[in-house]
N, C-alpha and C positions, 0 to 999 in steps of 0.2 A: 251587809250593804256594800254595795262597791263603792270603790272610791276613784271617781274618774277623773279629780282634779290629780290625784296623785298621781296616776298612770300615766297620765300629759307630760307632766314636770320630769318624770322619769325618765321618760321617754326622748323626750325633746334635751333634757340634760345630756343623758347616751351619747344621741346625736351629733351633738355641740361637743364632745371629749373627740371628736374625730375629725374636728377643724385642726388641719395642721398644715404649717410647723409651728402655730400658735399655743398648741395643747399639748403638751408633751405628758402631763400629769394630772390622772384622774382629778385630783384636789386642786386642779386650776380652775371647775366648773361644777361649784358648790352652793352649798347653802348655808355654810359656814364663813362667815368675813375673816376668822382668825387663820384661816387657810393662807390669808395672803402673806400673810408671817412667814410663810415657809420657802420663799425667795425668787419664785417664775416670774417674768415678765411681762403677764398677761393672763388676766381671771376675767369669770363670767359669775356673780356672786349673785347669788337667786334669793328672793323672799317671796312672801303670799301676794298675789295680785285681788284685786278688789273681786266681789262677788260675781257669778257669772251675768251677762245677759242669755235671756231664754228669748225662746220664740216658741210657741205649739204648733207644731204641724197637723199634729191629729190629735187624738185622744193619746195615743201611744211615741210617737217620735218627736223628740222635744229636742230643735237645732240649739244649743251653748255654743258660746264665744268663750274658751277660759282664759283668762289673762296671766301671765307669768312676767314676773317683773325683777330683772336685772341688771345690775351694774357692771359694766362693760369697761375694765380696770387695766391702763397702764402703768409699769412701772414707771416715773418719770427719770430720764438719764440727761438728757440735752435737750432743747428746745427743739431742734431741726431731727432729731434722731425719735423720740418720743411721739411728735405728732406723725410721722411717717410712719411711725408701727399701729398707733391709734388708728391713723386711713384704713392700713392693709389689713388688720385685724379684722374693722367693720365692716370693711369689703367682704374678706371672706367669710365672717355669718351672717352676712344677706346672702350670699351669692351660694351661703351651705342650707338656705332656708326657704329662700325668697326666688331668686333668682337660679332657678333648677328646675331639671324633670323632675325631681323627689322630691316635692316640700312634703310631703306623708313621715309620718311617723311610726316607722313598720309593725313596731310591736299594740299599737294601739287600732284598735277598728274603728271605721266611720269617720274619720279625719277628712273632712272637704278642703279644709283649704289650715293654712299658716301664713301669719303675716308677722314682721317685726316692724315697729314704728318706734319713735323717736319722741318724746313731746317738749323736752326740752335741748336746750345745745351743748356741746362737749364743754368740760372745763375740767380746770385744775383743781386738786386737793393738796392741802387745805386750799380755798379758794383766793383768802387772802395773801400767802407766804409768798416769796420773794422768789423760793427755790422750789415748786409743791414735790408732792410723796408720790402723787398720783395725777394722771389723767384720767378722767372716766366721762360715760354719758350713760345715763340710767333709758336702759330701753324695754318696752314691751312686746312679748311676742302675743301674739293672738292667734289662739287653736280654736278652729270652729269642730265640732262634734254633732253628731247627731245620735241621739239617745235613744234606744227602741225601750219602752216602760214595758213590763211583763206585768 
């Protein structure tokens, strides 16, 4: 059986390793949190997005929405220095996703569209600290797909 949730996240992860000069290292845009351990400035740290929505087009071509859901992680340094990388960062994966001729995902087929959204607002980690560790905003990207059933 294929697995087309995977191929997405693959896929769309690849991608996101070629936002630069944000990404210098494959293990900045993982699915492992303990990654950030390992001292870069800026991670995209992935986990499972909720189940897909469908829609039936026919009997056979069934449009999915798959959702991919990531935490979008600055290192924190200064106040004025930190949020200014948190901007430029999220600029540039809208602007590597969203706001392009390429929002496709080459290696995957039947990609119509990619959208990334926001549902809540950026903030500090820990949320309460004085000093945080991090800045981040948990955002989701959404791959519409269409499914041809054999």
């Amino acid at each position: 059986m294929t697995d087309y949730y995977g191929a997405c996240k693959t896929a769309f992860m690849a991608k996101a390793r070629t936002i630069t000069p944000y990404i210098k290292h494959d293990w900045q845009v993982t699915d492992d949190d303990t990654d950030a351990n390992r001292g870069a400035d800026c991670f995209m740290i992935f986990r499972p997005g909720p189940a897909p929505i469908e829609q039936y087009l026919t009997k056979k071509i069934i449009k999915v929405d798959w959702h991919l859901i990531f935490d979008m992680q600055i290192r924190y340094k200064t106040y004025k220095t930190s949020w200014n990388l948190f901007e430029a960062f999220r600029t540039a994966i809208l602007n590597k996703f969203v706001f392009t001729d390429d929002p496709f995902l080459s290696t995957v087929p039947f990609i119509e569209d990619v959208r990334v959204l926001a549902n809540e607002e950026p903030g500090q980690k820990p949320p309460d600290a004085a000093t945080p560790a991090w800045l981040g905003q948990t955002m989701t990207a959404i791959i519409t797909q269409k499914i041809v059933r054999i």
